[in-house]
C-alpha angles and dihedrals in degrees: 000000000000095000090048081054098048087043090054089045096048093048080057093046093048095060097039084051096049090055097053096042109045129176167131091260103048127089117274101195121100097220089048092053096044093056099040080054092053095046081041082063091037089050084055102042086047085046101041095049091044086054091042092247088128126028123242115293092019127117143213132274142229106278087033087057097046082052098055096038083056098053084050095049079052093054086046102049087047095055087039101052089038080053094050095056111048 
C-alpha cells in the first residue's frame, strides 16, 4: 500500500512543484510533470529512509515529496538545458 501511497502523493507534489518552479527548461506536459513528480517522492522516500527521517516501509509526505520532485525538475532542467544547447 505504501507505493500506491507514494504514487498518489507524487502526482500531488508534480503539479505543486511545477507551480513553484516554472520555466523554459522544464517539462510542459502534464504526464511528464506528473511522473518526474512521482520519481521526485520516490527520490525522498529513498533519501529520507537512507538518513533514518522515515522508518523502514514509510513514505514520504507531502512537503518531503515536493522537495524531492523539485531536485529532480532541477536535474531535468539542467540535462535539458545542457540538451538544448549542443
Amino acid at each position: 500500500m505504501s507505493v500506491i501511497w507514494t504514487i498518489i502523493i507524487g502526482f500531488a507534489a508534480g503539479v505543486v512543484a511545477k507551480f513553484i518552479m516554472p520555466g523554459d527548461n522544464e517539462p510542459s506536459g502534464f504526464i511528464l510533470t506528473t511522473v518526474l513528480g512521482i520519481v521526485g517522492a520516490f527520490v525522498a522516500t529513498f533519501l529520507g529512509q537512507s538518513l533514518e527521517w522515515y522508518r523502514p516501509g514509510e513514505g514520504a509526505g507531502l512537503v518531503g515529496a515536493i522537495v524531492g520532485a523539485i531536485i529532480v525538475l532541477l536535474i531535468y532542467g539542467f540535462v535539458a538545458g545542457r540538451r538544448r544547447t549542443i
